[in-house]
Each structure stands twice: as structure tokens, then as C-alpha cells.
N, C-alpha and C positions, 0 to 999 in steps of 0.2 A: 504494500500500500504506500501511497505518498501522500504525504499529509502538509500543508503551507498553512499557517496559522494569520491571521487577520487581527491586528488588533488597530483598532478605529475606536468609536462610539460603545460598539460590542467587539469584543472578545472573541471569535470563533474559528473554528478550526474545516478547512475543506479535504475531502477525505477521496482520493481517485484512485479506484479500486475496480477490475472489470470481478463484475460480480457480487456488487457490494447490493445490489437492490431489495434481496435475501438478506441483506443485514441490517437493514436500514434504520428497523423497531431498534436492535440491541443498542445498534450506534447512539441513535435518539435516547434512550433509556439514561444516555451517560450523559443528557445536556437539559434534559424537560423532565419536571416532576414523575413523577413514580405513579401512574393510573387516570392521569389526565388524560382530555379527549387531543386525539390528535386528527383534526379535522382537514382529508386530503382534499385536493382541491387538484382537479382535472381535468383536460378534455375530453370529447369521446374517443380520439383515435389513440390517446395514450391509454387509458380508460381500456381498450381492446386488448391492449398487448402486455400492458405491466401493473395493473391495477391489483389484481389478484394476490399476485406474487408483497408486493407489498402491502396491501389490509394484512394481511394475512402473519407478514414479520411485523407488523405494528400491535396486531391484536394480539399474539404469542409475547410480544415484550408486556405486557399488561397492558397499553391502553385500549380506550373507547375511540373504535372509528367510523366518526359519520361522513361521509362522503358526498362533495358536490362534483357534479358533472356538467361542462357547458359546449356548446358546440367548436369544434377547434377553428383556426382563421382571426385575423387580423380582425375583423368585423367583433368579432366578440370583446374586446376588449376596450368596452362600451362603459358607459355607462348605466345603459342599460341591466347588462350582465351584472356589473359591479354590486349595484343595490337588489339583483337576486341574488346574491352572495350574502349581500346584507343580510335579508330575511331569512335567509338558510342559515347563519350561522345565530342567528337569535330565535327559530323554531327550535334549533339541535341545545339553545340553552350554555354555548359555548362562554367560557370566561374569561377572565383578563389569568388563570392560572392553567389557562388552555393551549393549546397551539394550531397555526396551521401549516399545512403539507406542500408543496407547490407543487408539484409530481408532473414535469412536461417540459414544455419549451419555452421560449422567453416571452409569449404570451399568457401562457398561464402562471409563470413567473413574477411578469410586470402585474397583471391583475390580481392575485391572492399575495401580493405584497406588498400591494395597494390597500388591499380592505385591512391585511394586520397593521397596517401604518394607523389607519383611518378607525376602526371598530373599537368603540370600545376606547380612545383615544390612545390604543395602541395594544394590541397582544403582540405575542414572539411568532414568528414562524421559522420553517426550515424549505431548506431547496433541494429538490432530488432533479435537475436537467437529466434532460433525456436527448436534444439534440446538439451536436458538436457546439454550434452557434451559441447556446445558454450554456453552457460547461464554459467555457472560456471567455463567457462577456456578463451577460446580462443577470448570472446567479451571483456573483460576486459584486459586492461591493455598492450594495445597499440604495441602488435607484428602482423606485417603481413609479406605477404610471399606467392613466389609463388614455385612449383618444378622445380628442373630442374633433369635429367638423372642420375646425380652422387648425389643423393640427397632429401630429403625434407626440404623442407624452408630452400634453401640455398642462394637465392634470397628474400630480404625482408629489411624492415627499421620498426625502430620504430616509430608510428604514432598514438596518442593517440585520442579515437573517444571524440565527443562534446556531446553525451549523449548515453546511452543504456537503450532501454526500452525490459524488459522481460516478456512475456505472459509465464507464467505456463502451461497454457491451451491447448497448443499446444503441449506440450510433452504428448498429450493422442495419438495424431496422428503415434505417432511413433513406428515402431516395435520392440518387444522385445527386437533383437539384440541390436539394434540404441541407445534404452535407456541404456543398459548396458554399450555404451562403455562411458555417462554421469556417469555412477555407478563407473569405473573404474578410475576416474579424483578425484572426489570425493573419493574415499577410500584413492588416493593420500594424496590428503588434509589431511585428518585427518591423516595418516602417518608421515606427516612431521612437521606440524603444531599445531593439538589438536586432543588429545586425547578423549575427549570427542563428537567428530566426529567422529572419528573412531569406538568406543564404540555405538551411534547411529546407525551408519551402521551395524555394530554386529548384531543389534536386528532385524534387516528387517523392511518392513512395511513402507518406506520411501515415498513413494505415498502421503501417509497421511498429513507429514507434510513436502512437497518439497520446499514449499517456503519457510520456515525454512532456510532446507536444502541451498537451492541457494542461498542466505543470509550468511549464513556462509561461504562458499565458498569464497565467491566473495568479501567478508570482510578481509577472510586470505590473498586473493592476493591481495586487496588492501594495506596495512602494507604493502606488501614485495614490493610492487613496488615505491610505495612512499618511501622508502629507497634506492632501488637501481632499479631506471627505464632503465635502460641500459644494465641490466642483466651482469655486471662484478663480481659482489661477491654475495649477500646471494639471489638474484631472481632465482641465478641458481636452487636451492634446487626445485624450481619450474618443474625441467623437470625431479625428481625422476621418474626412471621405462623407461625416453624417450629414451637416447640412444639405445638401445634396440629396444625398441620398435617401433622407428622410421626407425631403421634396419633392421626390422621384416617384418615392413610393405613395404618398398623398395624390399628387394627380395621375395617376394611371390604378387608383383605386383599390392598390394595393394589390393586381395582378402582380407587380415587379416587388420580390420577397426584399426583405431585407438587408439580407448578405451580397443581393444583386445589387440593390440602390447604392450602398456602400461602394461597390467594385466598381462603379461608375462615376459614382461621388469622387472616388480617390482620383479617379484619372482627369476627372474637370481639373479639380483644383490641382492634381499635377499640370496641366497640360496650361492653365493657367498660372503656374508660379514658372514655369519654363516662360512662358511671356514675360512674365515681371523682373526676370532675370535672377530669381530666387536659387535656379537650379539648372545643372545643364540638361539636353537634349538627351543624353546616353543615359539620366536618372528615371526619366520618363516613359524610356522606351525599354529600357528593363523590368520595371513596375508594371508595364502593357505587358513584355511576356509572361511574365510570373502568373498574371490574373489568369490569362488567357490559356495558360497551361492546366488549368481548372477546369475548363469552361465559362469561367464566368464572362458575363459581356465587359468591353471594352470600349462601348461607344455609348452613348443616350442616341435614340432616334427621335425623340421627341424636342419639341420645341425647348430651350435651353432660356427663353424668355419665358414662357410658363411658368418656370420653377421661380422668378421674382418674387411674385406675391408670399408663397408659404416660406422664402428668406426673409422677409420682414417678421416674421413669425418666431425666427428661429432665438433659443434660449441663451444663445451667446452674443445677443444681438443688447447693445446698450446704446439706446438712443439711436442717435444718426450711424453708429460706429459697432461693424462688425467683427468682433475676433476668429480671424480668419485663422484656420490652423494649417499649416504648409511644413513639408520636409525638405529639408537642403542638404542634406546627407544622408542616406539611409542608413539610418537607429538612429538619428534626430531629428526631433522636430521640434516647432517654435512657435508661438502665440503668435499673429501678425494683426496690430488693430487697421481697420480699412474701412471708411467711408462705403457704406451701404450701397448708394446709387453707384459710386466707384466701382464696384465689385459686380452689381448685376452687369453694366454695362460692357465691362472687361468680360465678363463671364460670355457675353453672349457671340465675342466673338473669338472664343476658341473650339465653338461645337466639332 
């Protein structure tokens, strides 16, 4: 097992273990009272393949497991859905000596880590990801979040989980795509952070040694958030490729997944700091193979003025003045503040 401990706001320990999903009750048993409810919270399609298995090590550790189930997809992580959470976890009688389960991907992550943020004016929960994508991003490190209209995660608090346990194991289950858009979080990382991650990913073959892999990850966002857990200064670096991306994925209605807006995200704002003279031409077009050696897309086809509006939107945006996040080396990157209209306008002419 390899285990990277977190200490932030909470204390907690991430535990990457292929197989650990069978464990997951005893794991819990050593972090959350002794016969509380541990209230899993799931989609259906996770729901299909690993639910069992886990009620099952959570009920065997002694607790009480009530179970909500909500339809899987970006759609759901609603407001709607949220305040059915609500009422499900005040039918089941849940308490502030309770917990809940995130048991999924970074939607059912963002949303049952939303309601423990928010219920109750706050229970503890725990994260069991099940896709590449939420093992290396969005389980760690205490953002949740739910959508609204004018927006992704523009509703959320930070809420840091009481432990996260990762089965490897489960990213076999997933379709090409799905893993990709983990590949595209991950080439992040090593973009911004180390280069000898990024160089890894180069090579392919990352199957081999993912738990490695998720391990470094989740190591680099650890550092970044234990320095700045509030995401004001250098955790921003963390959402290289997002504006964008999160842009991307808003107007094309969430057809285009997340780890795709991302892989497109990165290469604007590359292809535009290659304009601004931020970076050479050979940084650019090595970032293009890397994605591309995935599958993942490498160009937006859509209108690059479209995406204006939901940048006015974006969370790193203060005032007229956007903190633009750009790398000039691969394994560093840099805050860059930029005039808003600035930046759309330069943007639209590097599609």
C-alpha cells in the first residue's frame, strides 16, 4: 500500500491500494466512530459494479449503511440532486456524529462533499474515487461544488475529506475515453509541477505503473494545498488548462468531459503564451504530442469567442484582471495577472 498523509484544515491520510474496496469498512473503522451511519452516496453506474462489495465491508466493520443513489452525468450535479440529498440524509436521521461515503467519480465526489460541507453546517465524509480523473484530482484536497447555469462549481466551499481510500483496480472498469480524461489531469501535473512526470507520460505504458503514477499526483497536490488551502495564491497553478476548459465544457453542454476541456484548455493557453513570448514553439508542440499520444483532442473546433462570456465567470477572475496560469518550463508554472478583454481578445486569435 502507499499511503501520502495531508495535513491542511484536517488531518488525513490517502491510502492506494489495488484492492482496497474490500477494505474500505476496516480502513474507515480507524478514522469515524465505532457504529455510526456511514451514508454512501453514489451513482447508478458505480452503484452497478462496486456498491455491493463495499455496503457490505462497511456493514461487516459495524456500521449503519443507508444508501443514496442518483443518476450519473454532469447534469446531476445540480442543484436539484443536491437538496435530494438533503432530504435523504435527514429521512435516514443522519448526524453531525455520522458520515458520508463519496463512492465514484468527481461528480459524485464534488456533490456529496458539497452536502457534508453544507448539512448540518458540516459532517465529515470520506472519498473512495473510482475513476483515474478523481484518484489524482478532485478526491484530494478539499474542493467541492455543485453547477449552476452561468457556470461550473460556482457553488461550493472548501471541505477537506477525513480519509480517501483508492482502488486502482477499478480504473480497469473504465472506458477509454473516461481514463483519458485521468491522463489529461495528470499530464497537468507534471506540466506544472515535475518534470519528470511529465517525461513519464512521454513514454506511455502508464497502466503498468499507475499506482506510481496516483502517488505522485496526489503528492504534488498535496504540497500545494498545504500551503495554500484556500486556493488565493500558488493552489491556483492547480487549475492550468481549467478556464478553458471549464468553458469548453459549459457551452457544448457538457458533451466535451472534463479531462477533454482540460487537454484543450492546456493547449489554448499554450499556444497563446507561445504568442506572448512566455515560451518557445518546441514547448508547445511537445505538450501537443504528449496529449495526442492519449487520444485526447488537441484543437477546440468551436468558436474560441464563445468561450468569452463563461471567462468573465471564471473564479480566478478579480475585477477587470484575470490570473492567467501559463508554463514556461515544463515542471513550472506561474500566476500571470492579464486584463480580461486583453486575454479574450489575444485568445481568439490563436484558435
Amino acid at each position: 500500500m502507499r499511503t501520502v498523509c495531508v495535513h491542511a484544515s484536517v488531518t488525513y491520510h490517502i491510502l492506494i491500494e489495488k484492492g482496497s474496496l474490500s477494505q474500505s469498512g476496516p480502513y474507515a473503522a480507524q478514522v469515524f466512530r465505532p457504529g455510526s451511519k456511514a451514508a454512501i452516496v453514489t451513482d447508478d453506474t458505480v452503484a452497478s459494479l462496486y456498491l455491493e462489495t463495499v455496503k457490505r465491508s462497511f456493514e461487516a466493520a459495524g456500521f449503519t449503511v443507508p444508501v443514496f443513489i442518483f443518476p450519473h452525468g454532469e447534469d446531476s450535479k445540480s442543484r436539484e440532486v443536491l437538496f435530494q440529498l438533503y432530504d435523504f440524509l435527514i429521512e435516514q436521521e443522519v448526524t453531525r456524529s455520522d458520515f458520508l461515503v463519496a463512492l465514484g467519480g468527481g461528480v459524485v465526489g464534488d456533490l456529496a462533499g458539497f452536502a457534508a460541507a453544507t448539512y448540518l453546517r458540516g459532517i465529515p465524509f470520506m472519498q473512495i474515487p473510482t475513476t483515474f480523473l478523481a484518484a489524482v484530482d478532485s478526491s484530494v484536497g478539499g474542493k467541492t461544488a455543485i453547477n449552476i447555469p452561468a457556470g461550473k462549481n460556482l457553488i461550493g466551499a472548501f471541505h477537506q475529506p477525513s480519509l480517501v481510500v483508492c482502488d486502482t483496480e477499478t480504473f480497469r472498469t473504465l472506458p477509454p475515453e473516461t481514463f483519458a480524461d485521468g491522463v489529461a489531469e495528470t499530464i497537468k501535473y507534471g506540466l506544472i509541477a515535475s518534470k519528470s512526470l511529465f517525461e513519464e507520460m512521454e513514454q506511455g505504458h502508464i497502466e503498468e505503473k499507475i499506482d506510481d503514477i496516483v502517488t505522485q499526483c496526489v503528492s504534488i497536490k498535496r504540497d500545494i494545498v498545504e500551503q495554500d488551502e484556500q486556493d488565493k495564491g500558488l493552489r491556483m497553478i492547480l487549475n492550468y488548462g481549467h478556464t478553458l476548459g471549464h468553458a469548453i465544457e459549459k457551452v457544448t453542454n457538457h458533451s466535451v468531459t472534463h479531462g477533454h476541456g482540460v487537454a484543450m484548455g492546456m493547449l489554448l493557453i499554450a499556444r497563446l503564451g507561445e504568442k506572448m513570448g512566455f515560451h518557445s514553439p518546441e514547448l508547445t508542440q511537445r505538450m501537443e504530442r504528449c496529449i495526442a499520444s492519449y487520444g485526447l483532442p488537441t484543437h477546440y473546433d468551436g468558436s474560441v469567442a464563445e468561450l468569452g462570456e463563461s471567462v468573465l465567470h471564471d473564479k480566478k477572475r478579480s475585477g477587470s484582471i484575470i490570473r492567467l496560469i501559463v508554463v514556461k518550463n515544463i515542471g513550472e508554472a506561474e500566476i500571470c495577472p492579464l486584463d480580461v478583454d486583453k486575454f479574450i481578445e489575444q485568445l481568439s486569435e490563436v484558435q
